[in-house]
Residue, then its C-alpha position, 0 to 999 in steps of 0.5 A: x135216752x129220754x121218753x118223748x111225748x107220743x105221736x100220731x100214727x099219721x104224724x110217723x106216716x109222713x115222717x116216713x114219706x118224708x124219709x125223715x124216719x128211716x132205718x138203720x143197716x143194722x136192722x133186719x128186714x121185714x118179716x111179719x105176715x099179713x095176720x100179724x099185721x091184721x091183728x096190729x091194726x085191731x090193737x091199735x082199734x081197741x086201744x091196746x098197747x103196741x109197745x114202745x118204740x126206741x128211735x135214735x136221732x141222727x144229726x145231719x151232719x153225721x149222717x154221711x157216716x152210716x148207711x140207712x135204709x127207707x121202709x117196706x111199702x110194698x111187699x112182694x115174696x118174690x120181688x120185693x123183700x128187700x129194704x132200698x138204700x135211703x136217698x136222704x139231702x142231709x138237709x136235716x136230722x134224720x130218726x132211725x128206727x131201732x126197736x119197733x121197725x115191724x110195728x112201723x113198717x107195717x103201718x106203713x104198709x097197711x096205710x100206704x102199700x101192698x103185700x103180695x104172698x105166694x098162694x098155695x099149689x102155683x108155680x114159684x115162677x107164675x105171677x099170678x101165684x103172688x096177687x096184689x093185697x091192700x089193706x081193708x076194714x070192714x065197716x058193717x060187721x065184727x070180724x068172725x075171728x073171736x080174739x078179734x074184733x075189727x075186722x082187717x083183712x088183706x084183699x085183692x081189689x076184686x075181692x074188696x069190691x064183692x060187697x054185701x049186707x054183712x061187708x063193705x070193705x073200706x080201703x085203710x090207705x084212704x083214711x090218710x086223705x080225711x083231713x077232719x072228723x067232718x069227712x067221715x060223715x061226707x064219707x058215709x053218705x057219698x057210698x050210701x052207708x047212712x042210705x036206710x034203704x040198703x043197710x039198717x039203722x044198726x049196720x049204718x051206727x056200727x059203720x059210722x062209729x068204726x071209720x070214727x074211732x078209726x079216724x080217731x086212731x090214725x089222725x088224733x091219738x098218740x099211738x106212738x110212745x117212744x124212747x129217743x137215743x141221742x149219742x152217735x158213737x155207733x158202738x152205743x147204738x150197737x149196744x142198745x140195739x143188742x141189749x133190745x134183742x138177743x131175748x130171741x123174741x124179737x130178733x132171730x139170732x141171725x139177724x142179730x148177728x148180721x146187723x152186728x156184722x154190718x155194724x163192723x164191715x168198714x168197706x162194704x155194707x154187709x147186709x147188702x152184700x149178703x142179701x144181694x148174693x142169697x138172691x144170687x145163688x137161689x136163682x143158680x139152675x133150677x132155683x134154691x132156698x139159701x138164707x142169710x143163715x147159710x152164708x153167715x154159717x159159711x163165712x164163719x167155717x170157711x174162715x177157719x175159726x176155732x168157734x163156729x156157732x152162732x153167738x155174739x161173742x163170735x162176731x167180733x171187729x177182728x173176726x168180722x175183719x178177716x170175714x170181710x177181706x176173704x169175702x170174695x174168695x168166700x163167695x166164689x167158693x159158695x157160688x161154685x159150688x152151688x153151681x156143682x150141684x145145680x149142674x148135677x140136678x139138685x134144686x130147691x126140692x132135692x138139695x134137702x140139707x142147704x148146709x150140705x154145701x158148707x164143706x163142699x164151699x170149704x174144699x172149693x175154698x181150701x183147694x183154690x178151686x173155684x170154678x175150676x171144680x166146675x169143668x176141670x178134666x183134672x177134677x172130674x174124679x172130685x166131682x164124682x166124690x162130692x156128688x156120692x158124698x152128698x148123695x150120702x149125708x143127704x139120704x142119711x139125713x146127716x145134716x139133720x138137727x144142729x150140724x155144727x159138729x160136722x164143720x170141724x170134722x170136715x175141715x180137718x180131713x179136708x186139710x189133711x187131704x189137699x188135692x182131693x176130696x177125702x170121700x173114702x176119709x171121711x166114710x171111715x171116720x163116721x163108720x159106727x158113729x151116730x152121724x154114719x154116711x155108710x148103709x146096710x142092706x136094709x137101707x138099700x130095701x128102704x131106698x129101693x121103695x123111693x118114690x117119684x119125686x119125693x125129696x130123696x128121689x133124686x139123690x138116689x137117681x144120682x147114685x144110679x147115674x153118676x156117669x151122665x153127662x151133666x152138660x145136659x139137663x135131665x128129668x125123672x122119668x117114669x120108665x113105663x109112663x104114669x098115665x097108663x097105671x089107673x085100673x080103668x086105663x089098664x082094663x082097656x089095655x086088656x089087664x083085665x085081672x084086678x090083682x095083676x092091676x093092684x101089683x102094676x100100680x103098687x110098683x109104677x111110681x117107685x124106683x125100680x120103674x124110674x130113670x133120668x132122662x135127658x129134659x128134650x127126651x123127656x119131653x118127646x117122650x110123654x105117655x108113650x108105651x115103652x116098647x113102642x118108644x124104644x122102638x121109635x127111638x131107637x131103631x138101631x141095635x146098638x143104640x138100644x144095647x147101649x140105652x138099656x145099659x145105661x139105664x140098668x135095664x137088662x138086655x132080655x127084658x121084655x118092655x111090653x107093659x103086660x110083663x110090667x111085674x117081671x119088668x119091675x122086679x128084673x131090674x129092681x134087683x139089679x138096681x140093688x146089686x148097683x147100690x150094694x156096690x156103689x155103697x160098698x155095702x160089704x154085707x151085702x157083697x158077701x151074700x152076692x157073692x155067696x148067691x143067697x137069694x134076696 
């Protein structure tokens, strides 16, 4: 391995466009923020070090035996995150990147791309939640930032074109099409920069110095310093690559190991494959927020090792052989049973613990069940078992800190009960112990003051409607409707006390005043008044008996919205007798039984 003599930035641009510099699969994908990127560029303007590169050069004729993979160029959150296979002619050597491949694609992008991050309070699913940023420098003025000086920001091209005394935004990309030293002067004068009626003489030498010295960087200085690995025996390359990043700084642990998982694989490109199915299963229902780290945890458990924690040692050629042949079953069972608790209304907001589906995965896996755990008549009692398991450790935050404890646990009741879900198994086993799924009464008052779609919301909601056919789909809903409960909706509708008013709109958005509902339901429903909807839904007798049923509404109850309060509290209690009873909280059967008031 030698130190070689530094080249432009713009030299490395092209080599990129050239798809002579690529990426190796065992790299992981783009992860810095459009800051960071910011204060990349500044660094390169100041003339600090970015560190070292270490390229590893590839001879054509070895270049069929490995996988490489082109640069980001234009990030987008949602779309594009992913690095494509690289079409490369074998033509000539190629450079694979081995440490540096943030540093380069961000020039990369900064130079040549875009990045498109999702704004705040927008829907995932709306585009105009990910607008399109290039790169810009500032030509008339420092960046506000004090640890910065240049200023780079990443803009929309109507933010860039909102020029003022203070800022003329240059697009960086363009600094690529100055050929000399010469264009930057052609440049100033063709914008009006060196135009003494518009700017002063001090915003016209700060302009002219900056796109310079910026020239300077991309086109002149060596600002890439490298090492270059020339031995092509992979498990070399493997080495380096692990003694460059298991510091942690660098590389997550994760995608250490995935890049040594991709490394051993001999039939399938297992950061493909693993990148490809996390986009798979977060598309399942209504959308989640799996991660490489999940399915790398999932493999690993399901496969049955002894050891399941994530370390290098773990990520051996053997065990990577039995990860790779149990693949697809692997998958099915991971797939299945994210569709389980999709079909039963959990998504991105809900399913607060991702690793909660390991064990469900493994029981699917075990079992031999895979979509049969979907729809089986056979199953339906697992199904419900799952579902108040994992209604359970999600409210008791069971999987909270480092849950990989849990896995071995799951795996031996599993085995010891094939043919079921070992539900009341595994209540026992963590009865008293630190990681309890059981509850007391104070967890059921603490329950009963869930709020509307907070993230335990639902799996309350699911505890209550365990029974609901799941082939539909169904919303949480205020029972009487939100919008009547702000005091001047209320005062017009003759609740003229204003204590009475305080108790209806401390009470409105908890449990007790929530239900699921079918989606179509929901809809139609909007702001209705209660009994007015009841009424329209409703008509006939039995119907209505069977919805308040259902819904653990009590027969007599008034639904007029002046009796809210007795409403609320009516079926408050009822609510806590069913949860008392679903979470076989002995304590409190024995007071239920004995009549003691609440």
């Amino acid at each position: 391995m030698a130190y070689e003599a530094p080249i432009t930035i713009k030299k490395a641009i092209d080599n990129i466009r050239k798809k002579h510099y690529v990426l190796p699969s065992i790299q992981r994908e783009f992860v810095w923020d459009t800051e960071q990127i910011e204060r990349l560029f500044d660094s390169l303007m100041r003339d600090y070090p970015i560190s070292t590169f270490l390229f590893w050069k590839v001879e054509k004729q070895k270049i069929k035996d490995f996988q490489f993979y082109e640069f980001l160029k234009n990030y987008h959150e949602r779309k594009s995150t992913h690095n494509t296979k690289a079409d490369i002619s074998h033509e000539e050597d190629v450079i694979a990147v081995l440490d540096g491949q943030q540093r380069m694609t961000s020039m990369f992008i900064g130079l040549t791309g875009s990045y498109s991050k999702k704004l705040p309070y927008y829907s995932w699913n709306n585009d105009l939640a990910f607008p399109i940023k290039k790169l810009y420098l500032n030509l008339l003025q420092k960046a506000e930032d004090i640890e910065l000086e240049y200023d780079f920001q990443f803009l929309t091209v109507e933010d860039a074109i909102k020029n003022d005394e203070d800022h003329f935004w240059f697009e960086a990309g363009k600094i690529l099409e100055f050929t000399d030293i010469a264009k930057v002067m052609g440049y100033m004068m063709s914008v009006g920069l060196t135009d003494s009626s518009k700017y002063s003489p001090e915003k016209g030498n700060y302009a002219l110095n900056t796109l310079n010295q910026f020239f300077n960087v991309i086109h002149q200085k060596g600002s890439i310093s490298y090492f270059l690995e020339e031995g092509e025996e992979l498990d070399k390359v493997l080495q380096i690559f692990i003694r460059i990043n298991s510091g942690g700084t660098k590389l997550s642990y994760s995608d250490l190991l995935l890049s040594i998982a991709t490394a051993q694989w001999n039939e399938k490109d297992a950061r493909e494959v693993i990148h490809e199915f996390v986009d798979d299963i977060n598309k399942i229902g209504d959308g989640f927020v799996f991660n490489k780290d999940f399915v790398l945890k999932a493999c690993l458990v399901l496969a049955d090792f002894n050891d399941i924690k994530f370390k290098v040692d773990n990520f051996t050629k053997q065990n990577m052989e039995v990860i790779e042949k149990n693949w697809e079953q692997v998958a099915a069972a991971v797939r299945a049973s994210v569709e389980l608790v999709a079909k039963y209304g959990y998504n991105r907001d809900s399913l607060t613990a991702s690793n909660a589906i390991i064990p469900i995965a493994y029981f699917v896996y075990k079992n031999e069940l895979s979509t049969k755990i979907l729809h089986s008549g056979a199953q339906e009692s697992d199904r419900k078992a799952i579902m108040e398991w994992l209604a359970r450790v999600l409210l008791r935050g069971t999987f909270g800190g480092t849950p990989d404890a849990i896995y071995p646990v799951m795996r031996n009741l599993v085995n010891q009960n094939l043919g079921r879900f070992p539900l009341s198994e595994i209540i026992e086993y963590y009865r008293g112990k630190r990681k309890s799924i059981s509850f007391s009464l104070d967890d059921i008052n603490n329950l009963l003051e869930t709020q509307y779609a907070t993230k335990r919301s639902h799996s309350v909601l699911a505890l209550l409607y365990s029974s609901l056919n799941y082939s539909f789909k169904y919303h949480q809903d205020h029972i009487h409707p939100k919008s009547l409960f702000n005091s001047r909706k209320l005062v017009s509708l003759g609740i003229n006390d204003e204590k009475l008013r305080a108790e209806f709109i401390s009470r409105f958005n908890k449990l007790a005043n929530l239900q699921l509902l079918q989606a179509t339901t929901n809809i139609e429903k909007k702001d209705k008044h209660f009994d007015q909807w009841m009424n329209d839904i409703y008509p006939n007798e039995l119907d209505r008996s069977n919805y308040l049923s259902l819904n653990h509404i009590g027969a007599d109850s008034s639904l007029k919205l002046e009796d809210f309060v007795t409403f609320y509290e009516t079926r408050r209690s009822d609510l806590k007798k069913r949860l008392i009873d679903i979470l076989n909280v002995q304590a409190g059967k024995e007071l239920l039984q004995a009549n003691v008031p609440e």
